[in-house]
N, C-alpha and C positions, 0 to 999 in steps of 0.2 A: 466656567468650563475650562479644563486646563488644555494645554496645546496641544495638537493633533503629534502622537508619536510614530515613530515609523521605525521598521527592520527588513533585514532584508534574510527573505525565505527562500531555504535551496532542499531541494529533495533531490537526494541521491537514487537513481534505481538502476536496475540493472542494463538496460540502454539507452537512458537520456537521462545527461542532471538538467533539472528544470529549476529557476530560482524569479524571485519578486523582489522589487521595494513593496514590501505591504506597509499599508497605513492600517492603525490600531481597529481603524473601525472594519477591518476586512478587506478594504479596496484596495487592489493591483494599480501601481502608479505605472509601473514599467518592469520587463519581463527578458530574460537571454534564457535560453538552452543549447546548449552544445551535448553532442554526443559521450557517451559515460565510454571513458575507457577499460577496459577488461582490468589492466592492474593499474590503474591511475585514479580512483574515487575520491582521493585525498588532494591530488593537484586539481582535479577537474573542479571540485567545489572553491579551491581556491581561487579559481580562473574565473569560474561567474561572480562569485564575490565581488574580482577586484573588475569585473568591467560593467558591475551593477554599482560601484562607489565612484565611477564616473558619469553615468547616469545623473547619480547623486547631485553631481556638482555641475552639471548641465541644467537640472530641473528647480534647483534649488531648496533640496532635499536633505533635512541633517539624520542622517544615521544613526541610533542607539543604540543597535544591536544586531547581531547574525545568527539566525535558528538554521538548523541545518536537520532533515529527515534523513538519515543511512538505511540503508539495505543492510541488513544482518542483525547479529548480537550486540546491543550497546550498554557500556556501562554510561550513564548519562550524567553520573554527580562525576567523571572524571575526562568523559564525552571522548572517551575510547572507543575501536572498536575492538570485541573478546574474538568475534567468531561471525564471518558471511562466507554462506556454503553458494552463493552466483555472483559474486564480486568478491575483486581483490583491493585492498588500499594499499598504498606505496607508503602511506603512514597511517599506522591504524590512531594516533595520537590527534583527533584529527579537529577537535577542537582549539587544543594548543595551537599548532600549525596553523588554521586560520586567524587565530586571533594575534599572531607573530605577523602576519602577513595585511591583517588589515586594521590592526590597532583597535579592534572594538570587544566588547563584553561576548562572547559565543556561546549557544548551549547547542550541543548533541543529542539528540536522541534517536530511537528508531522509527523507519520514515513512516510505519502504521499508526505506528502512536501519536507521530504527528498531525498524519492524515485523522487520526481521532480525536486528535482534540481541535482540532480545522471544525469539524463537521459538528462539532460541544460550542466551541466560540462563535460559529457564523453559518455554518449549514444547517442539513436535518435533523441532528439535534441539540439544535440549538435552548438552553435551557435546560437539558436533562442530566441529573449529577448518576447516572447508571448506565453507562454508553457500552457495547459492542460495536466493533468496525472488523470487519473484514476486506482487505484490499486484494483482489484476484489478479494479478498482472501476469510477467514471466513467472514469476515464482507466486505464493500467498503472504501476505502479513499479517500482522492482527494485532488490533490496541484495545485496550478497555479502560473506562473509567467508574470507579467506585467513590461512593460518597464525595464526586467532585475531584478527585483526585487521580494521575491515571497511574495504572496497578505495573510494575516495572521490576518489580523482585529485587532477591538479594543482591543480583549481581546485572542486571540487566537484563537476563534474558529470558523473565518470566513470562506466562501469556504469549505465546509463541503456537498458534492453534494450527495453524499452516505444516507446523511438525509434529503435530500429534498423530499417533498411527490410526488409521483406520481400516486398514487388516495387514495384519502379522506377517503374510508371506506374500506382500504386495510390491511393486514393484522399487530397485533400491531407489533412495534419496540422496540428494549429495551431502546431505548434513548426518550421514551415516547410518541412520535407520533406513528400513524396508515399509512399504504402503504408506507415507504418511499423505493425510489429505492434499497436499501441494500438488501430490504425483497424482493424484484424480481430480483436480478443478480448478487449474490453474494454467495460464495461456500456455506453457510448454507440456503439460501432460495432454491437453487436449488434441494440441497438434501430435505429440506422437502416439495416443489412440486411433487418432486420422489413419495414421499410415501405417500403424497395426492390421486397422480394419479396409485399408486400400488393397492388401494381398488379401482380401477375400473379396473385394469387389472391384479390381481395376477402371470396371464401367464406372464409378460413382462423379456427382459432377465437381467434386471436391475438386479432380484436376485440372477441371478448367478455368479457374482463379488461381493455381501452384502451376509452377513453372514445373514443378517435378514433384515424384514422390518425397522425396527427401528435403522439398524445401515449403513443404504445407505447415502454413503457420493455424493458430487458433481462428482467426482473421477469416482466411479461407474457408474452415469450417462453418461458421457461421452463416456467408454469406451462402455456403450449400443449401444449411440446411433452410434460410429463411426463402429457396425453391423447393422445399417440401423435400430436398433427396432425405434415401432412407437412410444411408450409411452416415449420414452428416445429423444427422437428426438422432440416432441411435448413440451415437460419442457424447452428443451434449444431452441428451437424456441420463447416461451413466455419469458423465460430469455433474449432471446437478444432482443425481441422486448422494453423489458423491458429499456437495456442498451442505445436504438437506441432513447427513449423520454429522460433518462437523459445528453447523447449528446446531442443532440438537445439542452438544455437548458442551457448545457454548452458554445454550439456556439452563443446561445443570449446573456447570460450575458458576458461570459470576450472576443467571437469572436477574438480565436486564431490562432496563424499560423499553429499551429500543435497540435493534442491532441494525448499522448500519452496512450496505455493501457497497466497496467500490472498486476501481481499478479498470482495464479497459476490458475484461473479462466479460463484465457486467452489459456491456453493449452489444451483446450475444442474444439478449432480449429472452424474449418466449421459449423459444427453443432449451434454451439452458434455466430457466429462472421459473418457466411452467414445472418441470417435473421436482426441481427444489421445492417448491413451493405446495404442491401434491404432496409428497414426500413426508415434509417438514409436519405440516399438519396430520399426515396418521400418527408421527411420533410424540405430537404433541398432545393427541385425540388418548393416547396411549395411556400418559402419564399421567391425564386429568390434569394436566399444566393446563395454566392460563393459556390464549392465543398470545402467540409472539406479535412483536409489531418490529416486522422490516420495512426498512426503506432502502432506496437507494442517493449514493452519494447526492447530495444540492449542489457540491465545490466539482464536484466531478474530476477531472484531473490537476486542479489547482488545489486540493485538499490538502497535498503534502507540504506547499509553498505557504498559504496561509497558515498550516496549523502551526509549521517551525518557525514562524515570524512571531505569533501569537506567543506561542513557548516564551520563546526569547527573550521576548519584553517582559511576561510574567517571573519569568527564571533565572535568566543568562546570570550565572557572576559575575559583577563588577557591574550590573547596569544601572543606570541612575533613574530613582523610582519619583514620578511627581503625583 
């Protein structure tokens, strides 16, 4: 058996980069996150990088490689980024940049994808070459893998389901369409359905977890409605019904073995995942499709750190393969 290799995994999102020394076999040696700056994603990764390469040299750890999960549009054979509509990078170049700065092999890609292939290498589904992942956070993501491979398009920004419309005159997105599913089931639409639906019930007990109308996160809703309120129960019910149409379109286009879901969205439980799950099935009932088989994340919020680690060692340029 050859010697245990290690990388070190950083997921970018939109407010915390989170990064590992992952060991090949999945295991987290040691872990930094610091806060995700608005227009710093590209220093920020470089900052856990280099105080996870001291780590390194405390535990006595040798480093192969750095996989890195972004937030946005990535071209990943140049580990640029084209296009992130909730983060800004100070250098979209941002594989170079790291690998200038800590001297090792880097691969870039987008943080769903890697969160996708996290949950193919060591999670839920683990062994399946026909992955969907959907990651529900501030924003949506979404990676898929076909025939073992995960599907990345011409330019990077294929497979992108978080910005698919799912109604035309819905509300706008920052990546420049109107209704796409992100703006229905994803931690910030949620919260601002909240306080859509707060000016029709001021009474609801949403505010008593929000300091105020205006600072109700998805969080708070949740915790409403897991007290039975109605106005809190009524948002993550159109939330999931929400999630249950861009399923569905997931199982038309790539008709997967397995679709995973993850993100912290996901910890919204019953309330949100009951009426998806209702939903999903008349549409599935529909089309004489097979039943789908969801799970939820195994890596749970470590999916994005393992899976760019995993990448990395499989991928990165320049790495040395044993």
């Amino acid at each position: 058996m050859g010697a245990r290799r290690t990388a070190i995994g950083i997921d970018v999102g939109g407010t915390g980069t989170k990064a590992a020394l992952v060991h090949d076999s999945g295991e987290i040696a040691a872990r930094v996150e610091r806060p995700t700056l608005f227009s710093g994603g590209t220093k920020g990764a470089i900052a856990v990088a280099e105080d996870l390469l001291v780590k390194a040299v405390e535990l006595g750890i040798e480093v192969g490689a750095v996989g890195i999960g972004a937030a946005g549009f990535i071209d990943a054979a140049s580990g640029t980024v084209t296009f992130a509509p909730n983060l800004t990078y100070d250098d979209p170049h941002i594989a170079q940049a790291v690998r200038t700065h800590t001297g090792l092999p880097t691969l870039v890609d987008n943080d769903a994808n890697a969160a996708c292939w996290g949950e193919r290498a060591h999670g839920s589904a683990r062994g399946s070459d026909h992955v969907a992942y959907l990651g529900m956070g501030t924003g949506i993501g979404s990676g898929f893998i076909e025939a073992g491979r995960l599907v990345r398009g011409l330019t990077g920004a294929g497979a992108e389901m978080g910005h698919t419309v799912i109604e035309a005159h819905g509300p706008p997105c920052k990546c420049g369409l109107r209704g796409c599913l992100e703006q229905y089931a994803s931690g910030q639409a949620i919260a601002r359905m909240a306080r859509e639906a707060l000016a029709e019930d001021p009474a609801s007990s949403i505010l008593s977890y929000a300091a105020s109308v205006e600072e109700v996160t998805a969080a708070d809703v949740s915790r409403a409605a897991h007290e039975y309120d109605d106005t809190a129960c009524t948002v993550l019910r159109r939330a999931g019904r929400a999630l249950a149409i861009g399923l569905s379109n997931m199982a038309n286009i790539f008709d997967p073995e397995v679709i995973v879901l993850g993100g912290g969205v996901v910890r919204a439980g019953e309330p949100f995942l009951g009426p998806a799950r209702d939903e999903i099935a008349r549409m599935t009932q529909a089309q004489r499709r097979r039943p789908l088989r969801i799970v939820i994340a195994a890596l749970g919020g470590d999916a994005g750190i393992i899976g760019a680690a995993a990448l990395a060692l499989a991928e990165a340029p320049g790495r040395v393969e044993e």
